[in-house]
Structure formats: C-alpha cells, structure tokens
PAZAPA-4460 file (N, C-alpha, C; in steps of 0.05 Angstrom, whole numbers, plus 32768, in hexadecimal, padded with zeros to 4 digits):
% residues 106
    n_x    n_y    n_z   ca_x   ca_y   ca_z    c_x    c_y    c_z   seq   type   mol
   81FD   84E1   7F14   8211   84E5   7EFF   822A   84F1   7F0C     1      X     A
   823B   84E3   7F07   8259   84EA   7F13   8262   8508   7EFC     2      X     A
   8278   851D   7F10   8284   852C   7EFA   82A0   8528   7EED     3      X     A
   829F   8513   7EF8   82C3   8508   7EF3   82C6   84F0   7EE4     4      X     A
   82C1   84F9   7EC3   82C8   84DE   7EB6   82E4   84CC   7EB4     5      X     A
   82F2   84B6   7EB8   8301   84A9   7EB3   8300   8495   7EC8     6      X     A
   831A   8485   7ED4   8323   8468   7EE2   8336   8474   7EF1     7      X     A
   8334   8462   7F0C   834E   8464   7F20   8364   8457   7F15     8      X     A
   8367   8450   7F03   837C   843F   7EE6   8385   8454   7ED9     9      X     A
   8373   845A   7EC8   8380   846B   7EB7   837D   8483   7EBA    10      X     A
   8379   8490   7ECC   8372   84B4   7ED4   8358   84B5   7EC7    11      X     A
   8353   84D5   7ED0   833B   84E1   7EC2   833E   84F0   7EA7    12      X     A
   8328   84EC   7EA5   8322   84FD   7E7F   8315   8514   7E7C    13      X     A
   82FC   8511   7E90   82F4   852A   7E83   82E3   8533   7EA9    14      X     A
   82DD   8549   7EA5   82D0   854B   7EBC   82B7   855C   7EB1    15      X     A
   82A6   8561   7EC7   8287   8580   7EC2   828B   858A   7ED2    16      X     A
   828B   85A4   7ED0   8284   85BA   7EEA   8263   85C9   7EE0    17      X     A
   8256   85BB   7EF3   823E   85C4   7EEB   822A   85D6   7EFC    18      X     A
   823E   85DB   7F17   822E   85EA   7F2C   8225   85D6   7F48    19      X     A
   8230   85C2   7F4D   8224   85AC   7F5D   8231   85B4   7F72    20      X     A
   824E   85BB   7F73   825F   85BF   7F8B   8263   85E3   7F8E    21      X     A
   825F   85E9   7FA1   8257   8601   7FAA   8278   860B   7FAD    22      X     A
   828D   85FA   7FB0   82AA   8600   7FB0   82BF   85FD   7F9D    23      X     A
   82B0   85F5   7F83   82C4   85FB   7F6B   82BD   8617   7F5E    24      X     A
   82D6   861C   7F57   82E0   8633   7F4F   82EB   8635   7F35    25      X     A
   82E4   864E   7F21   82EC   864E   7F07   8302   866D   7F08    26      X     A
   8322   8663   7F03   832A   8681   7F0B   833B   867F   7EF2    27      X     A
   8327   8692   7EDD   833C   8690   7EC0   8346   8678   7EB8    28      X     A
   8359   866B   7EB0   8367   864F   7EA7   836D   863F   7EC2    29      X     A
   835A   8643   7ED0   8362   8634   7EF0   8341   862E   7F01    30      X     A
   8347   8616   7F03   8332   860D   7F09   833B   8602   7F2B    31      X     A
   8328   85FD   7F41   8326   85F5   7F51   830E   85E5   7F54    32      X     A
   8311   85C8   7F55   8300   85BA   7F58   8300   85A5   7F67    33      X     A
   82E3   85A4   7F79   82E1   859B   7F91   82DE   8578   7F8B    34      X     A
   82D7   8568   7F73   82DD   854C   7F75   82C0   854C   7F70    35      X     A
   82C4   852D   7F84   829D   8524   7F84   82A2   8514   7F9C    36      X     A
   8284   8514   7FA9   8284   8505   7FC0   8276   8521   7FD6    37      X     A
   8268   8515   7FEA   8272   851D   8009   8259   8539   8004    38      X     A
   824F   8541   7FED   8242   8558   7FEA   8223   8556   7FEE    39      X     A
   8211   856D   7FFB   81F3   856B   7FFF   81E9   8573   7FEC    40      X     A
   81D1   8560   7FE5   81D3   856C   7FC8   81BF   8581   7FC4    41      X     A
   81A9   858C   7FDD   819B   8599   7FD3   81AF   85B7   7FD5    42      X     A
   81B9   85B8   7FEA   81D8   85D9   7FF0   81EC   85D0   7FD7    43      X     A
   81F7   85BD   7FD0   8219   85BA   7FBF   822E   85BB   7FD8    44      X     A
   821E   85BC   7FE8   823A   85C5   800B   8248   85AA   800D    45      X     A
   8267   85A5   8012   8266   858D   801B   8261   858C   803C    46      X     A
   8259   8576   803F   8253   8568   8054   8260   8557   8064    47      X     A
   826B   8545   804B   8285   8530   805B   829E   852F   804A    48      X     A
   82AD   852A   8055   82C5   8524   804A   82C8   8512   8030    49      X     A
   82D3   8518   8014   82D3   8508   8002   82EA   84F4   7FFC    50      X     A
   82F4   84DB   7FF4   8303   84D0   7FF0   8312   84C9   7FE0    51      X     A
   832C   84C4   7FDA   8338   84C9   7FC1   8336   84AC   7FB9    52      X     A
   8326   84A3   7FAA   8317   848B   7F9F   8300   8498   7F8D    53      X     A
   8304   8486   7F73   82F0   8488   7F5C   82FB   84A7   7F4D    54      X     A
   82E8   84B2   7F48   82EF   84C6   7F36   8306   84E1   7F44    55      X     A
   8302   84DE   7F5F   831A   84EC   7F69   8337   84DF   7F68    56      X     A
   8330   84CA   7F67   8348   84B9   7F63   835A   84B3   7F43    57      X     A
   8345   84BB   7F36   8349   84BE   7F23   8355   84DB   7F09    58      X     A
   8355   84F0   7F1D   834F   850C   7F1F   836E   850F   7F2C    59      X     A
   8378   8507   7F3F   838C   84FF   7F4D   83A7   84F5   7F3D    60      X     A
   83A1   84E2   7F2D   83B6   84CA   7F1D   83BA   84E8   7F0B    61      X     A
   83AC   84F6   7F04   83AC   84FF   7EF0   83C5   851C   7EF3    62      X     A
   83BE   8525   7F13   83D4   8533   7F1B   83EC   8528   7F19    63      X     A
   83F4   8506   7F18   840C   84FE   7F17   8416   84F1   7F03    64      X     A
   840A   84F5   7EEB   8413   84E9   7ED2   840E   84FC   7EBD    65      X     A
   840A   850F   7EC3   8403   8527   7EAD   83ED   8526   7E96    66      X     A
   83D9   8513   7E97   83BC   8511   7E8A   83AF   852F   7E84    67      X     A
   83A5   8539   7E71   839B   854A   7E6D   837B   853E   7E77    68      X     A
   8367   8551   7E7D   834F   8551   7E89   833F   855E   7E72    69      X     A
   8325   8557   7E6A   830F   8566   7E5A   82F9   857F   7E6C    70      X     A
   8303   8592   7E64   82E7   859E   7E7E   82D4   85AA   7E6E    71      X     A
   82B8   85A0   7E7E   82A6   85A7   7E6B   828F   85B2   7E81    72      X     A
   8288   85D5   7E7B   8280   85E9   7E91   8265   85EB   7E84    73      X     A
   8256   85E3   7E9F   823C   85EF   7E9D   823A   860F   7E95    74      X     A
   8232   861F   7E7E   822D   863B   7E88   821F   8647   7E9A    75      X     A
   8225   864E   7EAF   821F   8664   7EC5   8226   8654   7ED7    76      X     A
   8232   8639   7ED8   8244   862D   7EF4   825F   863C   7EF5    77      X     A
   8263   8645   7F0D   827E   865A   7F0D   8286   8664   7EF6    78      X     A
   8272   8676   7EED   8270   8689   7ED1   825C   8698   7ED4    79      X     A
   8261   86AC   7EC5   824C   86C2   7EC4   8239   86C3   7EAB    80      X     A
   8234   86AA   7E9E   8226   86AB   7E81   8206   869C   7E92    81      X     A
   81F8   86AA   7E8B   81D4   86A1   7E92   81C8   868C   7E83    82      X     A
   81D7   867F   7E70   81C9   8666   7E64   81D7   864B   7E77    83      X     A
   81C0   8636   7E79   81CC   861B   7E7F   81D2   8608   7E6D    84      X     A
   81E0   860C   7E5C   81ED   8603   7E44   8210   85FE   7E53    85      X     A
   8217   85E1   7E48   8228   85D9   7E53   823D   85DA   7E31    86      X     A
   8253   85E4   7E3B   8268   85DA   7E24   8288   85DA   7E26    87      X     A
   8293   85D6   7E15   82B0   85C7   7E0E   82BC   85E5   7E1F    88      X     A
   82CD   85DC   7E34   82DC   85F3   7E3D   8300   85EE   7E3A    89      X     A
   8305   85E1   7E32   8321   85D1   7E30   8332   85C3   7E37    90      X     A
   8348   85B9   7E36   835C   85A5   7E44   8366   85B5   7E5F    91      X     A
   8369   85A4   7E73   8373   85B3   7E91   8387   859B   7E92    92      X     A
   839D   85A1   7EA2   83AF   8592   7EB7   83A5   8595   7ECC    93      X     A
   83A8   857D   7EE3   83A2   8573   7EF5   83BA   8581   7EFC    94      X     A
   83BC   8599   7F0E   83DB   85A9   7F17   83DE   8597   7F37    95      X     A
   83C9   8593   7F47   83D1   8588   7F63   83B0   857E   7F71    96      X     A
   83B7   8572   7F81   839E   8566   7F8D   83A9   856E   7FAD    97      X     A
   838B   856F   7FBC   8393   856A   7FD7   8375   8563   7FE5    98      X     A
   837A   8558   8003   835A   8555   8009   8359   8567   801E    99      X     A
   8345   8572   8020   8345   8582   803D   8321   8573   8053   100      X     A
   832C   8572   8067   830B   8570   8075   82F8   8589   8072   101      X     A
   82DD   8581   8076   82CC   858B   8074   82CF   85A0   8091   102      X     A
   82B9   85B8   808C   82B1   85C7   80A0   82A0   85BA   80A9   103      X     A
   8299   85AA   80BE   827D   85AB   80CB   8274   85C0   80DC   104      X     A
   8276   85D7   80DB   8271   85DE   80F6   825D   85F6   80E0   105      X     A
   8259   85EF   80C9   8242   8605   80B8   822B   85F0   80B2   106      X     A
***
C-alpha cells in the first residue's frame, strides 16, 4: 500500500503518515515527509535512494502548482497519542521538495 494518493498528471491528494518511515517528522502545522520508495521495511531506515516518479512525483507537481494535500495520521506515528487509530489531520501545502542520498554507512 502506497502513502501517497494521486498521479504524476495531476499531483497528489492525499497522503498517510503511519509510522513506516523512521524520517518523517510532525512539527506543529509542518510536516516533513520522507516520500515512498528505497525503505527496509522491517527498520523504516532508508536504504536506497528514492526517485521522484509515482507518488513522489506526484507530491512534487504539487509543490509547483499549489494543490492542497489530505493528511491523514496514524495516532502515535510522530505523535504522542497511544491508540492506532488513524484520522483526518487536515489540508497541507506542498511548501518544497528536495532529494537527498541515503547514508549507507549505518
């Protein structure tokens, strides 16, 4: 299951942060989020480098056409609430994208 709903056409819609990526970040009305792709899935560590194709690519368009995004948070993925109950967390802008390489050397 991908976390990045929409098309490399028409941007993305909605995304999940559900705890899979060990490097997204929830800071108040600011999200940092690591995409999809390139991750191990038993750690969440990435592993390889992800590519801006499919739902990153889509995540992307969205930084350059001003699409609003749906985010919808696992509770206790980058949160402090103890149920795994997922729900409506609100509209985000796509503010900037970038790719960075992986660490291999962990």
């Amino acid at each position: 299951m991908a976390g990045i709903s929409g098309s490399e056409k028409e941007g993305a819609d909605s995304i999940v942060l559900s705890g899979g990526y060990e490097d997204d970040e929830v800071r108040g009305d600011e999200i940092v989020y690591t995409g999809q792709g390139g991750r191990n899935v038993q750690t969440g560590r990435q592993v390889a480098d992800q590519n801006i194709r499919g739902g990153n690519r889509a995540l992307a368009l969205g930084s350059l056409n001003g699409s609003p995004v749906r985010v919808i948070r696992k509770a206790g993925a980058a949160s402090r609430s103890p149920t795994g109950d997922y729900r409506y967390d609100g509209l985000y802008l796509v503010d900037d994208y970038r790719q960075e390489g992986v660490d291999r050397g962990s």
